[in-house]
C-alpha positions as CSV (number, residue, x, y, z in Angstrom):
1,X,0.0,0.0,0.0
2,X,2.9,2.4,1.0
3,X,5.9,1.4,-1.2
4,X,4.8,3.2,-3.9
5,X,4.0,6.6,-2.2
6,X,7.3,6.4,-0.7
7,X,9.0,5.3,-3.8
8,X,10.5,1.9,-2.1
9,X,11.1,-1.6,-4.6
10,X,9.1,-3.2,-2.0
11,X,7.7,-4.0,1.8
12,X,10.9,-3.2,3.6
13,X,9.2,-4.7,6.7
14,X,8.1,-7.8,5.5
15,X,8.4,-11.0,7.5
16,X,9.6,-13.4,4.9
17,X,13.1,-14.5,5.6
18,X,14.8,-12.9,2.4
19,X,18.3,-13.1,3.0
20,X,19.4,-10.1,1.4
21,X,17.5,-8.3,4.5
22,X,19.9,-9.8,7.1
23,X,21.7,-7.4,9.2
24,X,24.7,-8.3,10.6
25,X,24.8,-7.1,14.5
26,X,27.8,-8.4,16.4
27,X,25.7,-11.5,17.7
28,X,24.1,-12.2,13.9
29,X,27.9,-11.8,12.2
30,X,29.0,-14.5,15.3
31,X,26.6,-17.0,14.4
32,X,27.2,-16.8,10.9
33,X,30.9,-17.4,11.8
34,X,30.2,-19.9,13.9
35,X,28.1,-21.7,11.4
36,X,30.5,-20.9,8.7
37,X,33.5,-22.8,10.8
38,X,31.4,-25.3,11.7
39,X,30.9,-26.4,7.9
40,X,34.2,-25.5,6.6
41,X,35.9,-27.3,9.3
42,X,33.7,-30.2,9.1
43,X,33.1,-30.6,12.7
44,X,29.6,-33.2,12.0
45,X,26.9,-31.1,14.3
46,X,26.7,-27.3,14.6
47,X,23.6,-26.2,16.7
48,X,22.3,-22.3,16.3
49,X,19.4,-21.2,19.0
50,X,17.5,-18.1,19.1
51,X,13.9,-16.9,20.3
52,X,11.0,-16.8,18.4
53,X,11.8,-14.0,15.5
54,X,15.5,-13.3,16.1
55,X,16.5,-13.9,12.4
56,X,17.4,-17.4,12.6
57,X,15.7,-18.6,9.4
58,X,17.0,-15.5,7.5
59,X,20.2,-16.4,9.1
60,X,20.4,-19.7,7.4
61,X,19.3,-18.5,3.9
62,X,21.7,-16.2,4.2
63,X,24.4,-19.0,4.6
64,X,22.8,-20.8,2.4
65,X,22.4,-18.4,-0.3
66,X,26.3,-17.1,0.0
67,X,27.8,-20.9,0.6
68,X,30.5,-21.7,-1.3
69,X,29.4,-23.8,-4.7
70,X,31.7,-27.0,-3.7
71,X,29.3,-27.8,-1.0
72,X,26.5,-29.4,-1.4
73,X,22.9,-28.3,0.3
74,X,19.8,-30.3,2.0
75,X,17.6,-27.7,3.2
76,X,14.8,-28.5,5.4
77,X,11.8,-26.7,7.0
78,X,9.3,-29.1,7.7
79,X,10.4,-30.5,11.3
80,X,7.2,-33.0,11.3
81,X,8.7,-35.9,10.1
82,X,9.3,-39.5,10.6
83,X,12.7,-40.6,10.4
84,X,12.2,-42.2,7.5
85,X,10.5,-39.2,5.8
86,X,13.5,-37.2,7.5
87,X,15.9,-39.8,4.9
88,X,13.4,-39.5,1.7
89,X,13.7,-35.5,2.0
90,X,17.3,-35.6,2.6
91,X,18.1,-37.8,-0.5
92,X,15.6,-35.7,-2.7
93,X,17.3,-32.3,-1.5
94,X,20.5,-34.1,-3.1
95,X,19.0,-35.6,-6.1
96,X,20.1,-38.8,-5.2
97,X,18.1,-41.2,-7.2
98,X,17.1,-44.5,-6.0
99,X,16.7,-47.5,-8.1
100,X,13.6,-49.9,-7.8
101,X,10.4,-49.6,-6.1
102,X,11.5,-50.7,-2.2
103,X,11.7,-48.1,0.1
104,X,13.3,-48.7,3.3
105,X,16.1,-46.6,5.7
106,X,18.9,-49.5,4.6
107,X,18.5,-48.5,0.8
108,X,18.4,-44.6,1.7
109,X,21.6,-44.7,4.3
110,X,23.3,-46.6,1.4
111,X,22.2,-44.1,-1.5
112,X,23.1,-41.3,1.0
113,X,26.6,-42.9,1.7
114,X,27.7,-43.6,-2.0
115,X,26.4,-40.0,-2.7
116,X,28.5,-38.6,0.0
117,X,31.6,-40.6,-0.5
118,X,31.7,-39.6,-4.2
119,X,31.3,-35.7,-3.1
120,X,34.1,-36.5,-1.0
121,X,36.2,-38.0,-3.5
122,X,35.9,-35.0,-5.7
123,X,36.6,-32.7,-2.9
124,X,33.3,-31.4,-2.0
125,X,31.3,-30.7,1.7
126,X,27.5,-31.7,2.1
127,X,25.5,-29.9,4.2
128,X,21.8,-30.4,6.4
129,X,20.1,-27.9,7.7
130,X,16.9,-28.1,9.6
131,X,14.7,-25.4,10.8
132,X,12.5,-25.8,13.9
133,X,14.5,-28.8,14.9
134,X,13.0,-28.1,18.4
135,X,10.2,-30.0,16.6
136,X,11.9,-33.3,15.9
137,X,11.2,-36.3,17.5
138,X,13.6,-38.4,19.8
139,X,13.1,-40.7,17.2
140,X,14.3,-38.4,14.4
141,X,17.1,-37.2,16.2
142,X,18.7,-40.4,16.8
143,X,18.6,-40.9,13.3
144,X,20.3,-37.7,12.8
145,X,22.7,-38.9,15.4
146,X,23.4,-41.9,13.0
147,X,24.0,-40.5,9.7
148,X,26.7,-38.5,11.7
149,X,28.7,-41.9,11.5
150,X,28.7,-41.5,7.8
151,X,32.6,-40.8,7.8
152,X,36.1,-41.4,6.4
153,X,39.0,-42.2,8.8
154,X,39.6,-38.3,9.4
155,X,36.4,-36.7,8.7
156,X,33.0,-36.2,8.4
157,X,31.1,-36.6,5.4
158,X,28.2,-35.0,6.3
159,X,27.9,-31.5,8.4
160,X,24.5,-31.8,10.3
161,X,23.5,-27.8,11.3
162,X,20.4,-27.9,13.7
163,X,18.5,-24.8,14.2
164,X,15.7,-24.0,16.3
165,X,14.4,-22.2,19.6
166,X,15.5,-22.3,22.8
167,X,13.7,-25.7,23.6
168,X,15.5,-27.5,21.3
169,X,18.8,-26.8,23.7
170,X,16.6,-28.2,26.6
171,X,15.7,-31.5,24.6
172,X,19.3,-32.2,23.8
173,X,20.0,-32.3,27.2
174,X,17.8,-35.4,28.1
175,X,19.6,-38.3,28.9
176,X,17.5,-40.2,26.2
177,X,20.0,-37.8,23.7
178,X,23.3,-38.0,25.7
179,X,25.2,-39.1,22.5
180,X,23.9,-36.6,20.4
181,X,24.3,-33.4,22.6
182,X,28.2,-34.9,23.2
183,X,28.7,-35.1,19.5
184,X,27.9,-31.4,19.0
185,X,31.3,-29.1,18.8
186,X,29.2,-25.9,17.6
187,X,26.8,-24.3,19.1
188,X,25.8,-20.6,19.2
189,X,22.6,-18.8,21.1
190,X,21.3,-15.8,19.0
191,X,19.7,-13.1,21.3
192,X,17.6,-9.7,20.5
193,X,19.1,-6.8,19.4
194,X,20.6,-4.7,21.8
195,X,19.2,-1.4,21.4
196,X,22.0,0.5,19.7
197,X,21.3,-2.1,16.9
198,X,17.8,-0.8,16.3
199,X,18.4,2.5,14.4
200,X,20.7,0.5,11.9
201,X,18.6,-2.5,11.5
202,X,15.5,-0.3,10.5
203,X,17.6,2.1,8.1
204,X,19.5,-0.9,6.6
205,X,16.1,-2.4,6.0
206,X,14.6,0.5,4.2
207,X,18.2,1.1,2.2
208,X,17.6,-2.1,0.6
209,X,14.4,-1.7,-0.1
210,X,15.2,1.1,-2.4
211,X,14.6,4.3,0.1
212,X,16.9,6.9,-0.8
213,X,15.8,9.8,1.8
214,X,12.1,10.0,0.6
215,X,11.1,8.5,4.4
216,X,13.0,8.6,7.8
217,X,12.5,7.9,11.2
218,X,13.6,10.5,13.7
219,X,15.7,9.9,16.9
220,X,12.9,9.6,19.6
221,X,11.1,7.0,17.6
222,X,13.6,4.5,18.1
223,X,13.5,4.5,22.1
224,X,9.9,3.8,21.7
225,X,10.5,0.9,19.1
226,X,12.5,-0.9,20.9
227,X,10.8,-0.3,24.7
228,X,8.0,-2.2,22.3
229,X,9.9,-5.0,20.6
230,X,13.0,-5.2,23.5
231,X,14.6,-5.8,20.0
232,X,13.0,-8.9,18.4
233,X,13.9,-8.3,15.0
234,X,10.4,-9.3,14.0
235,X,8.3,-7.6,16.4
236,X,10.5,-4.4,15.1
237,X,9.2,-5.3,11.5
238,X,5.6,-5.5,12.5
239,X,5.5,-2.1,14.8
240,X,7.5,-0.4,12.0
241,X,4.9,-1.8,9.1
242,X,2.1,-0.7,10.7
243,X,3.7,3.1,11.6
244,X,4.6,3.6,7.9
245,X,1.3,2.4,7.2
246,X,-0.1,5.2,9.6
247,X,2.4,7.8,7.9
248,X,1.1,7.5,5.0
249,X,-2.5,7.7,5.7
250,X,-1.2,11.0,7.0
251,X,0.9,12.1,4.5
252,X,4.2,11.9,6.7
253,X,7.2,11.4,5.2
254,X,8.2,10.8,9.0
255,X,8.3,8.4,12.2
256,X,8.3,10.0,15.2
257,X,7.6,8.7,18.6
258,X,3.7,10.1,18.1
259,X,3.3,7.8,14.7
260,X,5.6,4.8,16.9
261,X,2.8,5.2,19.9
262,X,-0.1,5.3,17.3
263,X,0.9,2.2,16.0
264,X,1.7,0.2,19.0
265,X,-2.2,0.7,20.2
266,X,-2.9,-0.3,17.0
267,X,-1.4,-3.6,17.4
268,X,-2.0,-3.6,21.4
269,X,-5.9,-3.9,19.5
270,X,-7.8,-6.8,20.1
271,X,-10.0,-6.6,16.5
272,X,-7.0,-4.7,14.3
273,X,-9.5,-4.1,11.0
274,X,-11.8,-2.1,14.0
275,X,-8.7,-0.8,16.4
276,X,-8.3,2.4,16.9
277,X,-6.6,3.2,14.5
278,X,-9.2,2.8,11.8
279,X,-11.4,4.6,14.0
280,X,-9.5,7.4,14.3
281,X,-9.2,7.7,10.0
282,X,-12.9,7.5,9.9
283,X,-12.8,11.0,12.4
284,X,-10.1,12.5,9.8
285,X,-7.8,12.7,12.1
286,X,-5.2,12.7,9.3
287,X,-6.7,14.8,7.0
């Protein structure tokens, strides 16, 4: 509704994980290192935790989208599976055909390990990712913990990288998964933004979205922003969609703490299409 009017590409607030929108605080640039050493060093398990919006997903397609082409990618988002769906995904991801018509976890390992060893032979990594892996089964995970064993004498063939909220540090810590948890070398836990990160997250959002000065938010907007989101880069997104969206109903080319409040009892709203919000366009408040 707004890009055009303030001559932006596109939604610089939207909440798709688009990598090219990941901004690198001190704590986001660690856990890319971290992942990054973990895969080039092929240390087997790397494990990256983070609340619920801190940029982990974008973190990953990041990585994923900037990897180096000699290794080799499973990516996967769906954390419901059965460990033998987990296997079927995996081999797809890698395009590892399987002859004939049986389908069981011996002739997927196999495929897997033939696929991996002839990466390996002609230098290359392999790497899977999983997203929400707080969501996978005891089940699933000891079969993750298996296809760690797919190795050479010195290395790993396969770098495991298990993402997910903070639960998923609290279920690999169960006795049940004592194996696994030792097995990791990598971990990293990805906080909030601290708040000096704010005013660059939101201005390297809107650069990138194509603003070149048309809109700007002013100094005591940011205090307000982040008192609101206690810098969850996704709450930050939402509160700073909806105060453009209240901008430009007004005509304001920009975000001050006034528009920031606006928008915060806006979402505060229990019915948004009827908050206040609306109510107050109806009184031409903005006009």
């Amino acid at each position: 509704m707004y890009t055009s009017h303030y001559k932006l590409r596109e939604n610089p607030f939207s909440l798709t994980p688009d990598p090219k929108y990941l901004f690198l605080s001190r704590q986001h640039r660690e856990a890319l290192n971290h992942l990054i050493y973990g895969i080039k060093e092929k240390k087997g398990f790397i494990v990256v935790t983070g609340g619920i919006g801190t940029g982990k997903t974008t973190l990953s397609r990041a990585l994923l989208s900037g990897i180096d082409p000699s290794v080799e990618t499973a990516l996967i988002f769906n954390s419901y599976l059965s460990d033998m769906e987990l296997l079927e995904v995996i081999n797809q991801d890698f395009r590892i055909p399987l002859t004939g018509v049986e389908r069981t976890k011996r002739r997927y390992i196999d495929a897997l390990n033939t696929f991996l060893l002839a990466n390996h032979r002609t230098g290359k990594n392999a790497v899977v990712l999983i997203d929400e892996a707080q969501n996978l089964s005891r089940n699933v995970l000891e079969q993750i913990r298996m296809l760690s064993n797919l190795e050479t004498e010195t290395e790993k063939l396969l770098q495991i990288v298990l993402v997910g909220q903070p639960e998923l540090r609290d279920l690999l810590v169960q006795p049940s998964l004592r194996q696994l948890n030792e097995r990791i070398s990598v971990r990293y836990h990805l906080d909030a933004l601290l708040e000096d990160d704010v005013p660059d997250y939101i201005l390297h959002r809107l650069t990138v979205a194509g603003n070149t000065g048309t809109l700007s938010f002013v100094d005591d907007a940011f205090g307000r922003i982040y008192d609101f989101s206690r810098g969850n880069p996704r709450r930050i997104n939402i509160l700073c969609d909806r105060a453009l969206l209240i901008a430009y109903t007004g005509n304001e080319l920009e975000i001050d703490s006034r528009i920031v409040k606006l928008a915060i009892k806006d979402l505060k709203s229990s019915d948004v299409k009827k908050g206040p919000f609306f109510a107050r366009r109806r009184k031409g408040l903005f006009a």
